[in-house]
C-alpha positions as CSV (number, residue, x, y, z in Angstrom):
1,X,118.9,27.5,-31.8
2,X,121.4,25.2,-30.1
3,X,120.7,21.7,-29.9
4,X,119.3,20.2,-27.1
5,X,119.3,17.0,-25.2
6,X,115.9,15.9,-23.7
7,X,115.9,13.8,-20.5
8,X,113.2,11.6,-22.4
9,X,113.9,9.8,-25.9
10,X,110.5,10.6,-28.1
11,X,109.9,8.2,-30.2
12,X,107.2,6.6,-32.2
13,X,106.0,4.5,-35.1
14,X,104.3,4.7,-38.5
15,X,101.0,3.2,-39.1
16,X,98.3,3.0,-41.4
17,X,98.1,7.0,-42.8
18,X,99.3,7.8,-39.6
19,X,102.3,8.2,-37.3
20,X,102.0,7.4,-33.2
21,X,104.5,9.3,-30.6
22,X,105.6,8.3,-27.5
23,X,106.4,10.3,-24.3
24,X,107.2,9.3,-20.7
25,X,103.7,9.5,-19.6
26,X,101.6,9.6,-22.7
27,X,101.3,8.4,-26.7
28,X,99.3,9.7,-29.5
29,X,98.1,8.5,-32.7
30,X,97.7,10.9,-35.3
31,X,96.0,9.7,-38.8
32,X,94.8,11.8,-42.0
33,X,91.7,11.0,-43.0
34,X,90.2,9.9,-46.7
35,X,88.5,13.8,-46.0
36,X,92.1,15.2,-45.3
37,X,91.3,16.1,-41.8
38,X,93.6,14.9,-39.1
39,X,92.5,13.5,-36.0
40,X,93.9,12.1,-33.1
41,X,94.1,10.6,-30.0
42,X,95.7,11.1,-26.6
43,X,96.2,8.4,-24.0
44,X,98.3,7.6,-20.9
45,X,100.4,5.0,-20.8
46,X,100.9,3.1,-18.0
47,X,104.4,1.7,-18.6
48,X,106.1,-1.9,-16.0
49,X,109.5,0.8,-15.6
50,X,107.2,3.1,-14.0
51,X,106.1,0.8,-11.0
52,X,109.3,-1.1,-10.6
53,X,112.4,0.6,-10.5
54,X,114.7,-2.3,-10.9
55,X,113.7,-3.1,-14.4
56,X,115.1,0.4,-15.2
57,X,118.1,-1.4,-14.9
58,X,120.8,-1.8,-17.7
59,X,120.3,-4.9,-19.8
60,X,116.9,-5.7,-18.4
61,X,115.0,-2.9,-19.7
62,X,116.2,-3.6,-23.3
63,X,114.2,-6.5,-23.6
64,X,111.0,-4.9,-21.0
65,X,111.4,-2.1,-22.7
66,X,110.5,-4.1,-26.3
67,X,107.2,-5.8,-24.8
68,X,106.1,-2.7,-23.9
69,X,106.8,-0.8,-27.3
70,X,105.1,-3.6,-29.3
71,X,102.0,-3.7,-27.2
72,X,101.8,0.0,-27.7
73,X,102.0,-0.4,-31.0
74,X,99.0,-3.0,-31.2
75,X,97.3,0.0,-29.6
76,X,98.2,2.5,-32.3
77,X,97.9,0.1,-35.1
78,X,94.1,-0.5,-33.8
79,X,93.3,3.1,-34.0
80,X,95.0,3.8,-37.0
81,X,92.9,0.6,-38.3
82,X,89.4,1.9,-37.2
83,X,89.9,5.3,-38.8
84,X,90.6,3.2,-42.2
85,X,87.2,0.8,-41.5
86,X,85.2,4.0,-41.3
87,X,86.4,5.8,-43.9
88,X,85.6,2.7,-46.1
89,X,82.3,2.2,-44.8
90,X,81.3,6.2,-45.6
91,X,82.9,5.9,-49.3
92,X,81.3,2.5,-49.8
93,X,77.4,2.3,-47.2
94,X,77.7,6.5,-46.6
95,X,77.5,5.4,-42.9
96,X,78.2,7.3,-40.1
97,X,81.6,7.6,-39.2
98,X,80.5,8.8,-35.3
99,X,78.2,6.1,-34.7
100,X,79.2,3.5,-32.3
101,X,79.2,-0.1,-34.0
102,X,80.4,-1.9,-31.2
103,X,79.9,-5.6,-32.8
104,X,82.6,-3.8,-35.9
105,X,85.0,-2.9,-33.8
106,X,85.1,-6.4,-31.6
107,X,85.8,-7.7,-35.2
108,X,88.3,-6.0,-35.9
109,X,90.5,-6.0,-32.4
110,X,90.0,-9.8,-33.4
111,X,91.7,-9.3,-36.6
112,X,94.1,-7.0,-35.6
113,X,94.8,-9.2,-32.5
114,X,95.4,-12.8,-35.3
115,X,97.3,-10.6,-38.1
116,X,99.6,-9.9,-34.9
117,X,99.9,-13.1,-33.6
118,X,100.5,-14.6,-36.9
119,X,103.2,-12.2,-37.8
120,X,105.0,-12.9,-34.9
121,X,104.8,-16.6,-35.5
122,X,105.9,-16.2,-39.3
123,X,108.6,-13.7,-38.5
124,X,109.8,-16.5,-35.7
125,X,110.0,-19.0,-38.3
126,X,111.2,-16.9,-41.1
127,X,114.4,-15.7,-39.0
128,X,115.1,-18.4,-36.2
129,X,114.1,-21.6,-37.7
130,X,114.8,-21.2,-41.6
131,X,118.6,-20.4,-41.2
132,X,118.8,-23.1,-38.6
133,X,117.5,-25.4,-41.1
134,X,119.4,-24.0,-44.0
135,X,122.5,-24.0,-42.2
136,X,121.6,-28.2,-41.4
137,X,123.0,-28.8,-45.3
138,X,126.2,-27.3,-44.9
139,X,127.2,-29.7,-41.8
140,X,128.7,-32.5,-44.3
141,X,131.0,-29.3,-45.7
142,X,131.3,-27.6,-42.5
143,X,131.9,-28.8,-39.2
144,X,133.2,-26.2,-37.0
145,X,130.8,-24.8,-34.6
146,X,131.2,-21.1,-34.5
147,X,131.7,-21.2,-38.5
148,X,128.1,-22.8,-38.7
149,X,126.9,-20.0,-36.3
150,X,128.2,-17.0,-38.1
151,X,126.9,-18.3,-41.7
152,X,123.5,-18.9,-40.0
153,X,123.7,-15.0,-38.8
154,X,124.6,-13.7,-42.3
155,X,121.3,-16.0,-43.7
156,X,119.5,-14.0,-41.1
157,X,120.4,-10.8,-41.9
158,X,120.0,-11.7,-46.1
159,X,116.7,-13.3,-44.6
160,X,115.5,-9.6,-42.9
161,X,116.9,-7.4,-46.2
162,X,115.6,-9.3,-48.6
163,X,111.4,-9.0,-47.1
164,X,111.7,-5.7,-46.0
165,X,113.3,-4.9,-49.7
166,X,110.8,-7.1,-51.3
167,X,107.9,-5.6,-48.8
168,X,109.0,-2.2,-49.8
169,X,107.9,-2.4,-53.4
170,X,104.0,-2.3,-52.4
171,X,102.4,0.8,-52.5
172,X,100.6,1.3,-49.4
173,X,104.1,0.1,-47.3
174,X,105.6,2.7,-49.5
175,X,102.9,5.2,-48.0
176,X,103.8,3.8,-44.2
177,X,107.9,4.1,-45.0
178,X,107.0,7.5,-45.9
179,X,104.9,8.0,-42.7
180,X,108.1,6.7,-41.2
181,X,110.3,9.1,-42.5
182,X,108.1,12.3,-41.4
183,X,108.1,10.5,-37.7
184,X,111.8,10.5,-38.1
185,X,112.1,14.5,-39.4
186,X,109.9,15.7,-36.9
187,X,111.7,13.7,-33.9
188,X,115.1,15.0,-35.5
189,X,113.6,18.3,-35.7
190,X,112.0,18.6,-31.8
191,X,115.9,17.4,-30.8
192,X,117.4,20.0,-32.4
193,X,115.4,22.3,-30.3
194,X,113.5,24.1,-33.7
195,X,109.8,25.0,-33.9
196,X,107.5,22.5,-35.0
197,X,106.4,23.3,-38.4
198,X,106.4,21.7,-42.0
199,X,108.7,24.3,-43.2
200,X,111.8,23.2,-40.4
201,X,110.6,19.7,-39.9
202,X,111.0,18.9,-44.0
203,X,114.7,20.2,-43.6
204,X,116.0,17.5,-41.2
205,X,116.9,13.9,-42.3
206,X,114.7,10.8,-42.0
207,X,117.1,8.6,-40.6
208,X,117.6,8.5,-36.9
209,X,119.7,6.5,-34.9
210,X,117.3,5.4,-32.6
211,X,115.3,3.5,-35.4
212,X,114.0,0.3,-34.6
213,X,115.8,-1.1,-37.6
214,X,118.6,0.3,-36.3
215,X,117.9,-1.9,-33.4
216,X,116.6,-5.1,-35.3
217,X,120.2,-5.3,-37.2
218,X,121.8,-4.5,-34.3
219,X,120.3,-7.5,-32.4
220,X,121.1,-9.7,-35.7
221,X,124.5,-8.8,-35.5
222,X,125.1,-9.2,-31.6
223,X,123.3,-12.6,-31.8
224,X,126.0,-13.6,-34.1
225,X,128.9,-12.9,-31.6
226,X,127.6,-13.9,-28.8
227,X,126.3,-17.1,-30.5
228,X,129.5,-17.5,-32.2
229,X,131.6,-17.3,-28.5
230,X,129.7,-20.3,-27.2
231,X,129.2,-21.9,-30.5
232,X,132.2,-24.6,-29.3
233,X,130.8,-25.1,-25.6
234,X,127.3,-26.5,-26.4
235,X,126.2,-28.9,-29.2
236,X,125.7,-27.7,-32.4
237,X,122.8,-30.1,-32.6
238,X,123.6,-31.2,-36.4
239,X,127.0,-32.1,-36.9
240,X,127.8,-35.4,-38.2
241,X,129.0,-37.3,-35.3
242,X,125.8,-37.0,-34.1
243,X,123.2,-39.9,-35.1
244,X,119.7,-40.6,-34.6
245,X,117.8,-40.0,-31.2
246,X,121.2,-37.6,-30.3
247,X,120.8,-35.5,-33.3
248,X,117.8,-34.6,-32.4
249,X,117.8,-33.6,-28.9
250,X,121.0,-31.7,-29.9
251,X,118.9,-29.9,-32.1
252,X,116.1,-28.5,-29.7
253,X,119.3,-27.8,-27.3
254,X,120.8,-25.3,-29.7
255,X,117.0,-23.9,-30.6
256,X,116.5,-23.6,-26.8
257,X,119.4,-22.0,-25.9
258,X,119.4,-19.4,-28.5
259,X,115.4,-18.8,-27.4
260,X,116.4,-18.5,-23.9
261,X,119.6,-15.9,-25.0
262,X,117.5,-13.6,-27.3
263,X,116.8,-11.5,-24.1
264,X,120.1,-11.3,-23.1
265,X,121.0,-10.2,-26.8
266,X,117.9,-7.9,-27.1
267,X,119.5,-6.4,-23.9
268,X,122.9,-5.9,-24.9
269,X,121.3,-4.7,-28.4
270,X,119.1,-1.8,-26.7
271,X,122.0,-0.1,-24.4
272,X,123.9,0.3,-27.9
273,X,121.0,2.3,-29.5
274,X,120.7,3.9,-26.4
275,X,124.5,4.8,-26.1
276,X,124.2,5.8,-29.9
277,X,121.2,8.3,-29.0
278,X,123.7,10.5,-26.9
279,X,126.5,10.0,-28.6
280,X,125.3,10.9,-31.8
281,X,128.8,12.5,-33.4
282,X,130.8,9.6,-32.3
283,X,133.4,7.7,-34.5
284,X,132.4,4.7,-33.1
285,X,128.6,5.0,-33.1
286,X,128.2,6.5,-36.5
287,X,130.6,3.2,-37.4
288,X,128.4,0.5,-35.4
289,X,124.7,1.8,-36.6
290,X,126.3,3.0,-40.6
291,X,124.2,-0.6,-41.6
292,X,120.8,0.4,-39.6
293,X,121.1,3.4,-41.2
294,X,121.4,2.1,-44.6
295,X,118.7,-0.1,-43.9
296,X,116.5,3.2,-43.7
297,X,117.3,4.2,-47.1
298,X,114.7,1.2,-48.0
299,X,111.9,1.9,-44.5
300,X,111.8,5.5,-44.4
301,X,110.7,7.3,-47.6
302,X,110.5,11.0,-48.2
303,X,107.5,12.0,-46.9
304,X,105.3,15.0,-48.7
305,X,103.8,18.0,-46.5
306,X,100.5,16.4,-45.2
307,X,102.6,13.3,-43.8
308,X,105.1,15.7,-42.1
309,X,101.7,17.6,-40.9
310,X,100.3,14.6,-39.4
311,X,103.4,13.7,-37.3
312,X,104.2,16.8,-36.2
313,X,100.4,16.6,-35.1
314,X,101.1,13.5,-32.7
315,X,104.1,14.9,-31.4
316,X,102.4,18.3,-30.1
317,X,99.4,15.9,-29.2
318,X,102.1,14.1,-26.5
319,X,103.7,17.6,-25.9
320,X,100.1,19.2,-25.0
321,X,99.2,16.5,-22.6
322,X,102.5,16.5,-20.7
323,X,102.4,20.5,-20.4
324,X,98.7,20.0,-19.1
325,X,99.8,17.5,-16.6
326,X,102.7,19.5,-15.6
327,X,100.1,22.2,-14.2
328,X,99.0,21.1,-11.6
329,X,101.7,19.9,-10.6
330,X,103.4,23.3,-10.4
331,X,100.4,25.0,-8.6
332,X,101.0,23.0,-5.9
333,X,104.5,23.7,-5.5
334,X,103.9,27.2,-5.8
């Protein structure tokens, strides 16, 4: 069957013995339980691009477009995380895994809610303030501007290899790399226009362009050009003409600038993967995402046949739901 070019980039995410898919209107969750079984959900989405048509444009839906994929995610990771919390309270109490226990489940959208926030205030200071901070005690060696900026880039991107590698080597991230890599066949798969089963799904790759790693190293390595171009325009904010009460407010400059750019760099970031996604053959793309796609070699894992099962399972969950809400829809035009 020839291959195909959807108007709508599926996508998705791994989660906890699990894999969530996105459409245009609608995500699933799909997670295999300690039982084997498989269940699901199916929910609309109610996206910001679908009620203002001006963030559709290009570099401000990059960054839009993020927000709204990680908020989905906290969505899917919840689910995913309630499934688990039952299936240890059966093995462990032999409760009920349909009865409601609404005081649990408070709990743990508090938990889930704090493990989020703190990640996203450790990954802040793992990869923005670290190299700044590293790259402080080469200024008596180094006092060119963009030179400082480009060896603070390369720290970030040894910063971002070096977890997920070291992350990697736990066993149940091994299991969600894995869950990765089926998300990643089964998209591959539904884009080259083949049935959805294990059998075709196992025979496509697990990397995909569209990965957010992909995107993450991307963004790393835009920061450091854009970063580097006005590197000599603003102060570097530790160089050594600068003393005392100076130094300082240099420093929160450059930390404040670079906050308020990431945006602007998210966006230029995002219309590359985009571009990348339909121009998939190209010289130029294949050159510009070959390190995102390396990186997948250590987040995506092969997956085994119940994995593949279970994203496949979230992607005809999203598939369903839009051919449902296309009936009516039809009727009336008819």
């Amino acid at each position: 069957m020839s291959d195909r070019k959807p108007e709508f980039h599926y996508g998705g995410q791994a989660v906890i013995e699990g894999v969530m898919m996105r459409g245009p209107k609608d995500f699933a969750v799909a997670v295999r339980r300690s039982n084997g079984e498989i269940v699901s959900t199916v929910e609309n989405v109610e996206s910001m691009f679908s009620k203002l048509a001006w963030l559709k444009k290009p570099f401000l839906r990059g960054t839009l477009m993020l927000i709204d994929a990680m908020a989905l995610g906290i969505k899917a990771l919840k689910y995913a995380t309630d499934i688990a919390m039952k299936d240890i309270a059966i093995e462990e109490h032999g409760a009920d895994p349909d009865q409601e226990n609404e005081p649990a489940k408070g709990v743990n959208d508090i938990a889930v809610g704090a493990i989020m926030v703190l990640g996203l205030l450790g990954g802040l200071a793992l990869f923005f303030f670290v190299p700044i901070l590293l790259t402080k005690l080469l200024n008596r060696h180094i006092e060119v501007a963009w030179q400082l900026t480009a060896i603070e880039g390369v720290i970030k991107i040894a910063l971002f290899v070096g977890y997920v590698a070291a992350i990697s080597m736990l066993k149940d991230i091994r299991r969600v790399f894995q869950y990765h890599g089926a998300e990643h066949k089964t998209i591959n798969a539904y884009e080259a226009g083949v049935e959805l089963n294990v059998e075709n799904v196992r025979k496509y790759t697990k990397a995909h362009v569209r990965c957010g790693t992909s995107f993450i190293l991307v963004v790393l390595v835009t920061g450091i050009i854009i970063f580097m171009l006005i590197a000599d325009h603003l102060p570097y904010g530790s160089l050594t003409q600068y003393q005392g009460t100076m130094k300082i407010l240099s420093s929160f400059i450059r930390w404040g600038y670079k906050l308020l750019l990431l945006p602007f760099v998210a966006g230029i970031s995002y219309e590359i993967i985009r571009m990348a996604g339909n121009c998939k053959e190209s010289i130029l793309t294949k050159f510009t995402l070959l390190p995102g796609l390396l990186m997948q070699k250590i987040t995506t894992r092969e997956p085994d046949d119940a994995m593949i099962e279970v994203a496949i399972a979230s992607l005809k969950g999203v598939l369903a739901k839009e051919a449902e809400d296309a009936q009516p829809a039809m009727v009336a035009e008819n």
